[in-house]
VMD Tcl script that draws the C-alpha trace (Angstrom):
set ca {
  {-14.50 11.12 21.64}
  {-14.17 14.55 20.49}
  {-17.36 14.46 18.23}
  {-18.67 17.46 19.97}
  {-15.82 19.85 18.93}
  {-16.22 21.75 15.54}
  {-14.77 19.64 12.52}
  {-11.68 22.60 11.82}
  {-10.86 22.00 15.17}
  {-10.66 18.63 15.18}
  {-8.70 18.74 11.95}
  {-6.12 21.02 13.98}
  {-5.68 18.36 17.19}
  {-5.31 15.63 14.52}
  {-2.70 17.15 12.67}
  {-0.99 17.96 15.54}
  {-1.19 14.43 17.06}
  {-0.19 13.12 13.94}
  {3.25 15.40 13.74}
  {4.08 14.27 17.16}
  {3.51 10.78 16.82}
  {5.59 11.11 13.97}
  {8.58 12.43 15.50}
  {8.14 10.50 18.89}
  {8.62 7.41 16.72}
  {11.16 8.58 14.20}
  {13.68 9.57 17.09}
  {13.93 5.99 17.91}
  {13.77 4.72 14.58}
  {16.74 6.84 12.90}
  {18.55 5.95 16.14}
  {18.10 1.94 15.43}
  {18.87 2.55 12.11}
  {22.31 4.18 12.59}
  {23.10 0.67 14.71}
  {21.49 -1.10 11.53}
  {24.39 0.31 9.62}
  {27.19 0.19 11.91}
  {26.65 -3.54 13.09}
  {26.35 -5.53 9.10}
  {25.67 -8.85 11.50}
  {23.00 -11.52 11.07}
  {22.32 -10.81 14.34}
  {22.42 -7.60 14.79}
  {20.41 -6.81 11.43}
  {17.97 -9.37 12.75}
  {17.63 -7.28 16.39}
  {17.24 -4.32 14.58}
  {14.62 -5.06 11.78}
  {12.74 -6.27 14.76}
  {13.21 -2.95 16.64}
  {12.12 -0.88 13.55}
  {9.08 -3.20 12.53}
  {7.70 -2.99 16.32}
  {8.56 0.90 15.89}
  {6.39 1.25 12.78}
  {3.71 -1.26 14.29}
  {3.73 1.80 17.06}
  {3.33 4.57 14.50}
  {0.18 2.94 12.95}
  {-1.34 1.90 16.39}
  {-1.05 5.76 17.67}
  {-2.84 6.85 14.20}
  {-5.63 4.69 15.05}
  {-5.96 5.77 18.54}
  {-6.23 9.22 16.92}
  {-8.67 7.82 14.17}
  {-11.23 7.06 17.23}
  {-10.50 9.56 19.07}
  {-11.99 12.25 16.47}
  {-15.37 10.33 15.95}
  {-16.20 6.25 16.07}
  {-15.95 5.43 12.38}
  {-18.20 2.76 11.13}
  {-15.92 -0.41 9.81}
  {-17.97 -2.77 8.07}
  {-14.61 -5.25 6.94}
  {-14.96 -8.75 5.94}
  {-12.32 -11.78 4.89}
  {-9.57 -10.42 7.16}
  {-9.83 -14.31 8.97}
  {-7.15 -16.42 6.62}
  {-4.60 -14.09 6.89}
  {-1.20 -14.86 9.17}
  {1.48 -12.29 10.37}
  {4.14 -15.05 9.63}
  {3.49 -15.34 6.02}
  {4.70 -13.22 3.49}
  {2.00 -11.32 1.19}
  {1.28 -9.37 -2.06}
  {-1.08 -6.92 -1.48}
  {-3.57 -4.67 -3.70}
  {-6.25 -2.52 -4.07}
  {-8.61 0.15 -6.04}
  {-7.04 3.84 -5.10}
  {-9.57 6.21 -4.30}
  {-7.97 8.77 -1.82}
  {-4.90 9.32 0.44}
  {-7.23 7.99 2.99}
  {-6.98 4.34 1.38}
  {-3.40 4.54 3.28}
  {-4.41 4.98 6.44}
  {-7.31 2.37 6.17}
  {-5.04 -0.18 5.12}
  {-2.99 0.49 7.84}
  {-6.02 0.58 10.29}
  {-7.19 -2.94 9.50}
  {-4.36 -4.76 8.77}
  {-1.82 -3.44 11.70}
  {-0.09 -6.71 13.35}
  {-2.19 -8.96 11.55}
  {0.38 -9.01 8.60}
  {3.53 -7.62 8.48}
  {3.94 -3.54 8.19}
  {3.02 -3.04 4.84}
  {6.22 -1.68 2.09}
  {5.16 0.37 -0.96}
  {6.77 1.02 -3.70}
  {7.75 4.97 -3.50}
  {8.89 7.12 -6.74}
  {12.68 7.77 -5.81}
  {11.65 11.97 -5.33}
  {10.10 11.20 -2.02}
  {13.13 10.12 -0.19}
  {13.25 14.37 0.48}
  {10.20 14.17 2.62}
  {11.33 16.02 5.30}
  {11.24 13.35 8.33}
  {9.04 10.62 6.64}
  {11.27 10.24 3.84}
  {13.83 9.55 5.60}
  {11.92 6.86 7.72}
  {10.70 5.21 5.05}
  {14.43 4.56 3.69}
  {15.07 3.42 7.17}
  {12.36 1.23 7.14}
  {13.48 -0.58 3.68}
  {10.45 0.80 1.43}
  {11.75 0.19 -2.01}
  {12.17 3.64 -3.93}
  {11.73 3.35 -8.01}
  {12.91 5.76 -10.58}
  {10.40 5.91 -13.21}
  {11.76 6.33 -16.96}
  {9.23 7.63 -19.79}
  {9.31 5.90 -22.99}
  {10.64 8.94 -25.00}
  {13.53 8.87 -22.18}
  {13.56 4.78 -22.68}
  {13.95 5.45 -26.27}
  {17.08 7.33 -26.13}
  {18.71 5.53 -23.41}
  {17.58 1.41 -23.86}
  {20.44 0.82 -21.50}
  {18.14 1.94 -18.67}
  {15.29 -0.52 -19.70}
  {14.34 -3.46 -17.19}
  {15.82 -0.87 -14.96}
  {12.66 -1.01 -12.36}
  {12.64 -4.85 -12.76}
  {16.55 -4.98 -11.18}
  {15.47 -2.84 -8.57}
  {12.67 -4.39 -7.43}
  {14.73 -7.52 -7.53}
  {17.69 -6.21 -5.67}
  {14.70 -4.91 -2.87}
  {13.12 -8.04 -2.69}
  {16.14 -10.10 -2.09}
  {16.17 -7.87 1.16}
  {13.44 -9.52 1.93}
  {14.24 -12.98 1.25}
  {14.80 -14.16 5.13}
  {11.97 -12.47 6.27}
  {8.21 -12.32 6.11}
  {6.58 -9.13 4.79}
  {3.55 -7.32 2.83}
  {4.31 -5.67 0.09}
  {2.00 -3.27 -1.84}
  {0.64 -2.31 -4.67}
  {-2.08 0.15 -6.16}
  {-2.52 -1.68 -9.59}
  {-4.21 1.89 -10.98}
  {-0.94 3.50 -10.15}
  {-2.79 6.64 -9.23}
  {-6.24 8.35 -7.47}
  {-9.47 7.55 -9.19}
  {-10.75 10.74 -10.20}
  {-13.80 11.56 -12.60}
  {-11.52 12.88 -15.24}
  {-8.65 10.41 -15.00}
  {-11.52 8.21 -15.74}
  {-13.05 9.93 -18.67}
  {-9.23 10.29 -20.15}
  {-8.76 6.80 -19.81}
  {-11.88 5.82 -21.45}
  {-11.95 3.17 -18.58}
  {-14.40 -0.08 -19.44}
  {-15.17 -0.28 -15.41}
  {-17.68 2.22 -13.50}
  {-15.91 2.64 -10.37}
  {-11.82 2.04 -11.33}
  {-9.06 3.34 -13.74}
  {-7.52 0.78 -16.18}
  {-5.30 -1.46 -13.69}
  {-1.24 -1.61 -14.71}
  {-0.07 -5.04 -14.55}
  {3.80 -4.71 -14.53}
  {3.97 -3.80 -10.81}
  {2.61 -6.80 -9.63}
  {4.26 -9.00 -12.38}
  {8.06 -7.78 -10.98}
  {7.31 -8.34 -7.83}
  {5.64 -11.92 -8.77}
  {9.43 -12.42 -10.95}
  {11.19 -11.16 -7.83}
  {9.77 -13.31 -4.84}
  {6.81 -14.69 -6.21}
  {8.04 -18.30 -4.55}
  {8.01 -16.93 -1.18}
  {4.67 -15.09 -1.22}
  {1.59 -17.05 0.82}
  {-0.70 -15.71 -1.49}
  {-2.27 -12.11 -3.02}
  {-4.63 -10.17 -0.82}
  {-6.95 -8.35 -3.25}
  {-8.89 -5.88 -1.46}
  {-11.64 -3.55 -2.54}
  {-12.40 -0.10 -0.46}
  {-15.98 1.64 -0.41}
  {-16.39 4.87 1.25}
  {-20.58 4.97 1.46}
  {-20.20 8.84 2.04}
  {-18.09 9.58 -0.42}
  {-14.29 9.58 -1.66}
  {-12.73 11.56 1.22}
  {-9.90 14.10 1.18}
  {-6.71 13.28 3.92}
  {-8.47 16.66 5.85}
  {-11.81 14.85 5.93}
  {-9.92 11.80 8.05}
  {-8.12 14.92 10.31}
  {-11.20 16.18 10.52}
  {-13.13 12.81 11.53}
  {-15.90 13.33 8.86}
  {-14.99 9.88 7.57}
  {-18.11 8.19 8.92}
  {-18.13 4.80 7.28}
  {-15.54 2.83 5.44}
  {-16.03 -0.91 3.79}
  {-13.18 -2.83 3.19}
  {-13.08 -6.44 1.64}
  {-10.53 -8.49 1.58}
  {-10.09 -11.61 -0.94}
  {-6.77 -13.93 -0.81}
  {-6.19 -15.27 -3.76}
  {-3.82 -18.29 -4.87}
  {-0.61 -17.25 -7.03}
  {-1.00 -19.05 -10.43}
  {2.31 -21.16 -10.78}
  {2.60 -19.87 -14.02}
  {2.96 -16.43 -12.95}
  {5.83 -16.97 -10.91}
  {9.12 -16.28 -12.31}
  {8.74 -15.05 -15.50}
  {9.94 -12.09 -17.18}
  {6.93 -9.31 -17.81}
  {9.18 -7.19 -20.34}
  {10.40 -9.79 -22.20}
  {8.12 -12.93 -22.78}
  {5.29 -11.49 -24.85}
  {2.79 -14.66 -24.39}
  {3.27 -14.18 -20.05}
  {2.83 -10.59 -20.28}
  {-0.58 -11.03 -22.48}
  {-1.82 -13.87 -20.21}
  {-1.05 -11.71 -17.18}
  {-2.25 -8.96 -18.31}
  {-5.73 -10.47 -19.26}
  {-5.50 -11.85 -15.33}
  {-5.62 -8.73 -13.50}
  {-8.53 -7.26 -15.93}
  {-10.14 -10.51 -14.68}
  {-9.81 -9.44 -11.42}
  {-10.84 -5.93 -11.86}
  {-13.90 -7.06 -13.54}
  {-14.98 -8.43 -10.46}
  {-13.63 -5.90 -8.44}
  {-15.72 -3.26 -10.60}
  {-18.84 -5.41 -9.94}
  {-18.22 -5.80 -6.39}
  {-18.19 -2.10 -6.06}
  {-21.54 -1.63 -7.51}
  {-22.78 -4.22 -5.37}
  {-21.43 -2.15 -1.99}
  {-22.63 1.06 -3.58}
  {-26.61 -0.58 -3.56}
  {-25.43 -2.26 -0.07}
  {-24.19 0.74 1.53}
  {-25.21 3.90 -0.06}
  {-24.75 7.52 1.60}
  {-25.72 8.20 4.70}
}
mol new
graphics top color blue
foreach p $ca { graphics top sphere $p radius 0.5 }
foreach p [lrange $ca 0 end-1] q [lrange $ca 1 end] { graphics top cylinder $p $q radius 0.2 }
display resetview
């Protein structure tokens, strides 16, 4: 524990464990993934997606040796019992900070499989991480605005194909794939622009969730819903280097896929995409109530 040290200090030996944990697992990884391409067998793919996943599974367990090693953080985490790492999932949550990353990863490491977000097509660049997370099959989207949709409808349903052509990757395989339904960071002013009905959350985005439901909704085990508190506050990434994170709640709910969710088209069948849409503001109803009831449960310390 290294609770005594000052917190700038601590933010300093975190960063740096981080970067080298980083590129002590990369090496390996780009080097698997160069066989990954050269060998287009079952078997080989099958070796190496194993190689990689274990690889990743590495990366996350260093972090959270890290994690502790800056200051014992306070978990208070419940539902996590149903869930198997042999089953596919769809996984979502509320989106507070960068942090919520590195918590998910935390709590669910080798209980499911690595989780795969959905990444805007830019941060392939990342120097070093960008390049891992193409190796490690995250599915990059480029976003169109509507003005841009407008003058080119060609390029509509164009997220929809590649989330489909992603997926398929995934077809032999079990995995988690993620989702933040707000689509960005809950901030006090994103939340005032939106004129959000909830306390705590942004208006959710449905169409996400919906592709991925059109894509492999069949194979999915179920959705994991989960809802983060921080009792101390929303932290910054440097409050985790730092270890000022002191406690974190995290609550997990699985929920069963409605059958008529599954395989329908979200851009094109009016009636599914109303019906799903009033769904997920089901769920963040009771997400947003949840969140008030962990805010009287566990407020600041």
């Amino acid at each position: 524990m290294l609770d005594f040290l000052p917190a700038p200090l601590r933010g300093v030996i975190a960063s740096l464990l981080l970067a080298i944990n980083t590129i002590v697992c990369c090496t390996p990884l780009f080097v698997v993934a160069l066989f990954k391409l050269c060998l287009p067998f079952p078997a080989a793919q099958r070796a190496t997606d194993w190689l990689m996943r274990h690889i990743h599974e590495a990366w996350i367990s260093n972090n959270s040796r890290w994690m502790d090693l800056l200051r014992k953080t306070r978990w208070h985490i419940k539902g996590l019992e149903g869930l198997d790492y042999e089953h596919s999932y769809l996984i979502t949550s509320n989106h507070q900070s960068w942090v919520d990353i590195m918590v998910l990863q935390y709590v669910l490491n080798k209980r499911i499989r690595p989780l795969k977000f959905f990444l805007k097509q830019e941060l392939i660049w990342v120097p070093v991480i960008g390049l891992a997370w193409w190796a490690l099959g995250f599915p990059f989207m480029k976003r169109y605005s509507k003005a841009y949709l407008a003058k080119h409808p060609e390029k509509k349903g164009a997220d929809l194909a590649t989330t489909r052509k992603t997926c398929a990757k995934f077809k032999d395989q079990s995995v988690g794939i993620f989702n933040f339904v707000e689509g960005t960071r809950f901030t006090e002013a994103k939340h005032a622009q939106q004129n959000s009905p909830f306390r705590y959350l942004l208006k959710p985005k449905a169409g996400g969730i919906a592709f991925v439901l059109d894509a492999m909704g069949e194979q999915l085990q179920s959705i994991v819903n989960v809802t983060i508190h921080y009792p101390g506050g929303r932290p910054g990434y440097w409050d985790l280097l730092c270890g000022n994170v002191r406690d974190v709640v995290v609550v997990f709910e699985e929920l069963n896929i409605p059958a008529e969710f599954i395989g329908k088209n979200y851009d094109q069948d009016p009636e599914y995409r109303l019906a799903f849409q009033g769904w997920i503001n089901q769920l963040w109803e009771d997400k947003d109530r949840l969140l008030g009831e962990l805010h009287r449960k566990y407020p600041p310390r």
